[in-house]
Backbone bond lengths (Angstrom), bond angles and torsions (degrees), N, CA, C in turn:
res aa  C-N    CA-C-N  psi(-1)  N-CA   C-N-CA  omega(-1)  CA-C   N-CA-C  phi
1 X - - - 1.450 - - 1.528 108.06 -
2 X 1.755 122.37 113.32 1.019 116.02 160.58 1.542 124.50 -92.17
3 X 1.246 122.56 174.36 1.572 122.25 173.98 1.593 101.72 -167.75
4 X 1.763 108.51 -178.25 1.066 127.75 179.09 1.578 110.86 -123.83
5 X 1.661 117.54 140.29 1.355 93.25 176.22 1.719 91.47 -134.96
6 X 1.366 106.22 140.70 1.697 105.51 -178.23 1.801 103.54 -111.91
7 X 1.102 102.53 137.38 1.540 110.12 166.55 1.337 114.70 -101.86
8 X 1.105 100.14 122.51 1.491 108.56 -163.43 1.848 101.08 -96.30
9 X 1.386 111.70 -3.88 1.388 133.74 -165.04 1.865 101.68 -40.24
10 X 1.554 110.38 -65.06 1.522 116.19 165.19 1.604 112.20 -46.14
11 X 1.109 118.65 -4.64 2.071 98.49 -179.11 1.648 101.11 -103.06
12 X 0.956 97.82 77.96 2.222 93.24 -173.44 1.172 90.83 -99.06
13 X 1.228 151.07 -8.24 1.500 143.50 -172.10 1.219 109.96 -28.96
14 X 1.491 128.74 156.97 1.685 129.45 175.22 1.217 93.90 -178.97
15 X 1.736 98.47 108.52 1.595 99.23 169.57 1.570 109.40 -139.64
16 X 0.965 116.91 168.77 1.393 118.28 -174.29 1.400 130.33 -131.04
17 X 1.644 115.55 66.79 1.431 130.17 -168.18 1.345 109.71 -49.80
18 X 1.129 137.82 -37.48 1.762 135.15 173.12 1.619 119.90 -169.68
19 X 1.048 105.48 167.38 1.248 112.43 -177.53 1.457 132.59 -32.56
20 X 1.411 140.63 96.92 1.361 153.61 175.80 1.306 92.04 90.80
21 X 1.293 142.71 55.74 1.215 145.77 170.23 1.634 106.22 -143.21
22 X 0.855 128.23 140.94 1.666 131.41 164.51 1.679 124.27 -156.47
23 X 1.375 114.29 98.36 1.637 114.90 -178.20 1.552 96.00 -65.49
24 X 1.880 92.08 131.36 1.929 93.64 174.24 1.581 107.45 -134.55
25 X 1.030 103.82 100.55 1.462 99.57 -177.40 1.721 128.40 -44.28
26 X 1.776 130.70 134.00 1.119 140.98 -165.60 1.472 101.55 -34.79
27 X 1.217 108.54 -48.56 1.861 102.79 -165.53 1.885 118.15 -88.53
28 X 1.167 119.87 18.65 1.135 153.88 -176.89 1.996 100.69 -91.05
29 X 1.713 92.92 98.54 1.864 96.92 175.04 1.204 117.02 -69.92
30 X 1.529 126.38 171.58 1.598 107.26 -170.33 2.027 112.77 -78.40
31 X 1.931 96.85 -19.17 1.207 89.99 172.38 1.559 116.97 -86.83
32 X 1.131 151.46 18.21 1.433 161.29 120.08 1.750 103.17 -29.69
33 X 1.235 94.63 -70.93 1.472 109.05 -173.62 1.411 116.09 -45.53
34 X 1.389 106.59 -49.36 1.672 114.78 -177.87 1.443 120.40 -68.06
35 X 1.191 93.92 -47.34 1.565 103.04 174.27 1.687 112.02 -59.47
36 X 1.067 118.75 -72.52 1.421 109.84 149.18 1.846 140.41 20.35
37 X 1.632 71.31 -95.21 1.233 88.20 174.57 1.512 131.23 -69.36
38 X 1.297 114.66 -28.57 1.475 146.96 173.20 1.471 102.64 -70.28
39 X 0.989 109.78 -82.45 1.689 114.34 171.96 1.293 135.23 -49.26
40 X 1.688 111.92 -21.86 1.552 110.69 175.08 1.579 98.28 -118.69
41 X 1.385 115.08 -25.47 1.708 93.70 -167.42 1.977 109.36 -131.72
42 X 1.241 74.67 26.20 2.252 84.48 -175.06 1.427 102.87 47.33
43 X 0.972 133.98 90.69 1.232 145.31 -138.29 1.564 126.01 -166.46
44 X 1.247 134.25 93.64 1.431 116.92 160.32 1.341 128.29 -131.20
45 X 1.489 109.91 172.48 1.626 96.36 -175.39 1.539 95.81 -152.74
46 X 1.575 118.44 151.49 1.357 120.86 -172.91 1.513 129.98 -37.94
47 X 1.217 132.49 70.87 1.577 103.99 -158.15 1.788 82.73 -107.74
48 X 1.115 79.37 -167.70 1.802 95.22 -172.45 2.077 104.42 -98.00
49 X 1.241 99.65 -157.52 2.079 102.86 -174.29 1.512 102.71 -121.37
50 X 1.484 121.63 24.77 1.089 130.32 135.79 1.672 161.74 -84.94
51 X 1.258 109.22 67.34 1.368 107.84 -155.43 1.297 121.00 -31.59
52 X 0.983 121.04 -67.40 1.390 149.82 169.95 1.720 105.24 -37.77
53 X 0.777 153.69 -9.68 1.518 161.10 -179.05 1.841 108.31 -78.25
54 X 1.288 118.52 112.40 1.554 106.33 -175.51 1.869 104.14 -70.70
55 X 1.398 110.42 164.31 0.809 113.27 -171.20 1.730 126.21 -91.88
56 X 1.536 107.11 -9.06 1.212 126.50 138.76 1.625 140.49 -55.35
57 X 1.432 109.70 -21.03 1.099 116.34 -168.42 1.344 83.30 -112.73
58 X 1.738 151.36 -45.84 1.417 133.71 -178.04 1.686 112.24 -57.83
59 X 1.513 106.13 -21.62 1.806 98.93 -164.09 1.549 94.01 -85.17
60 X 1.087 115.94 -38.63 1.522 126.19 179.10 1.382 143.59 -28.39
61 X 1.939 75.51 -46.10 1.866 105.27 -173.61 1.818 101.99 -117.81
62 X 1.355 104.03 21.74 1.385 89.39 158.65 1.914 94.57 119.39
63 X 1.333 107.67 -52.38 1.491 116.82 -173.89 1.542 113.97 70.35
64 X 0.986 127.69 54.69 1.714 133.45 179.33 1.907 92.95 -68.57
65 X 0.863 107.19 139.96 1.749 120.47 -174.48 1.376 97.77 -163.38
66 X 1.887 96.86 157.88 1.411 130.01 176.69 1.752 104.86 -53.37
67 X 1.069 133.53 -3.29 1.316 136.12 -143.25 1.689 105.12 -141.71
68 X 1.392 112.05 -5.31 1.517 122.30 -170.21 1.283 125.12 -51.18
69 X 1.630 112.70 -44.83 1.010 150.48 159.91 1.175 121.70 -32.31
70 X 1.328 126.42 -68.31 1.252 142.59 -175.78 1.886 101.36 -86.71
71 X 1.526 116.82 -55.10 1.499 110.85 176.22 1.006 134.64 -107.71
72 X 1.393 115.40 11.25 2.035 128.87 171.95 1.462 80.81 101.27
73 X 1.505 89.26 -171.82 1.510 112.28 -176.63 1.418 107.65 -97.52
74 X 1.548 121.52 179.01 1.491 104.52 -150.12 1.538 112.04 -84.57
75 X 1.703 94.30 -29.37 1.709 85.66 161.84 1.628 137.40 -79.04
76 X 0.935 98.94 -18.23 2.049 105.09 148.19 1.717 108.36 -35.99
77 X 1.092 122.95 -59.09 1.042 132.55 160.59 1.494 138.43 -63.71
78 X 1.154 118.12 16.11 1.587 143.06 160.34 1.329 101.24 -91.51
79 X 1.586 118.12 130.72 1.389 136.60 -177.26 1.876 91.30 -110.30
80 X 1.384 120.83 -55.25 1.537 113.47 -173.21 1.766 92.82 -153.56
81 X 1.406 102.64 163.82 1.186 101.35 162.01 1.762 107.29 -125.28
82 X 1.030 117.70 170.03 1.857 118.09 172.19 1.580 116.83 -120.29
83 X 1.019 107.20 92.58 1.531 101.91 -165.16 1.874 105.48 -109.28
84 X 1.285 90.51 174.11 1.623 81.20 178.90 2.039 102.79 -115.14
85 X 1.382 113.40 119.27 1.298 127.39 -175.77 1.385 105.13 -61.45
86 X 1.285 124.10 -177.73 1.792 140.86 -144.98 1.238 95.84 -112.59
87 X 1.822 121.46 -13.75 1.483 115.14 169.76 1.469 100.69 -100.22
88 X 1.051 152.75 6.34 1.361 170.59 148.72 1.836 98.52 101.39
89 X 1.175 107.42 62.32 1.556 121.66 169.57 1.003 117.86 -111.25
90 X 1.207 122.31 105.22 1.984 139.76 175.06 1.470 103.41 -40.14
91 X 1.121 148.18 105.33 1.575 141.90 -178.38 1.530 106.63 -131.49
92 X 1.168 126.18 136.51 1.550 144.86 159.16 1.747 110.00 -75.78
93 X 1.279 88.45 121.51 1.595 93.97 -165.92 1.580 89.51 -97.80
94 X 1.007 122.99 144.93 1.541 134.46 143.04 1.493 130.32 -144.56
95 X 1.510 123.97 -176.99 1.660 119.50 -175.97 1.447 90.07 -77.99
96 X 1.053 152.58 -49.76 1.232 156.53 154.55 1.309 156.59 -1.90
97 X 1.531 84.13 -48.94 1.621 107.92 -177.51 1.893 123.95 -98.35
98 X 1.177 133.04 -163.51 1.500 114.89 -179.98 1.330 98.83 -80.73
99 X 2.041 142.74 -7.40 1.396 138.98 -163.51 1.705 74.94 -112.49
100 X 1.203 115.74 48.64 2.108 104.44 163.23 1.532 103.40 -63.01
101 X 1.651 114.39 -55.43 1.560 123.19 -168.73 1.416 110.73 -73.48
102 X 1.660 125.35 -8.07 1.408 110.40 150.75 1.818 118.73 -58.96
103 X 1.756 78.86 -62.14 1.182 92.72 -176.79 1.674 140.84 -23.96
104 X 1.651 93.80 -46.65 1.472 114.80 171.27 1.206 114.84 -93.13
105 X 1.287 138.82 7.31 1.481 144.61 150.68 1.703 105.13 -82.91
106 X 1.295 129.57 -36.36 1.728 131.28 -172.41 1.739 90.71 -72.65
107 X 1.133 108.63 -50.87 1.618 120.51 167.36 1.858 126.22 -25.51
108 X 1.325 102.43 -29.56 1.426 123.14 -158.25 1.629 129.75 99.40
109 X 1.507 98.57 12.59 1.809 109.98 -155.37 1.231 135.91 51.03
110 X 1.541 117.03 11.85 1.383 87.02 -179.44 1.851 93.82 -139.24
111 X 1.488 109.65 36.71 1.663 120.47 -162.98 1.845 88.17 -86.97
């Protein structure tokens, strides 16, 4: 059995260009994120009661969080993602664009 495994550990980026918007890089845990956001920009967003959980892998699988209730689940809260495609093409995913049916598969499929 072969495979590939990527560490996304180097992408922690977290910045916050404007209001209800926040770029968070793949390797970025949800408690990175919170703290963050909480601490520099009064700020929160649905994450779940796992610190330790990357924040790529909660938006992915749906993102059920303490916060669901009040702000959807965490991929409700995905505007685009940027991933790199299988022909090695940098693409901006959105509901929007011609990658909509990625989009809503990175989502959990059924956003």
């Amino acid at each position: 059995c072969s495979g590939v495994t990527i560490d996304f550990y180097p992408l922690k980026d977290i910045k916050v260009p404007g209001l209800r918007r926040a770029n968070i890089g793949a390797g970025a845990t949800l408690g990175e994120v919170s703290w963050k956001l909480v601490k520099d920009h009064n700020r929160v967003i649905p994450v779940g009661t796992c610190t330790s959980v990357g924040i790529s892998g909660f938006t992915t699988a749906g993102g059920l969080g303490t916060l669901a209730g009040a702000m959807g689940m965490g991929c409700d809260n995905v505007r685009r993602y940027v991933v790199v495609l299988a022909n090695g093409t940098i693409a901006s995913v959105s509901p929007t664009n011609q990658y909509a049916d990625l989009f809503h598969g990175l989502c959990g499929s059924g956003t």
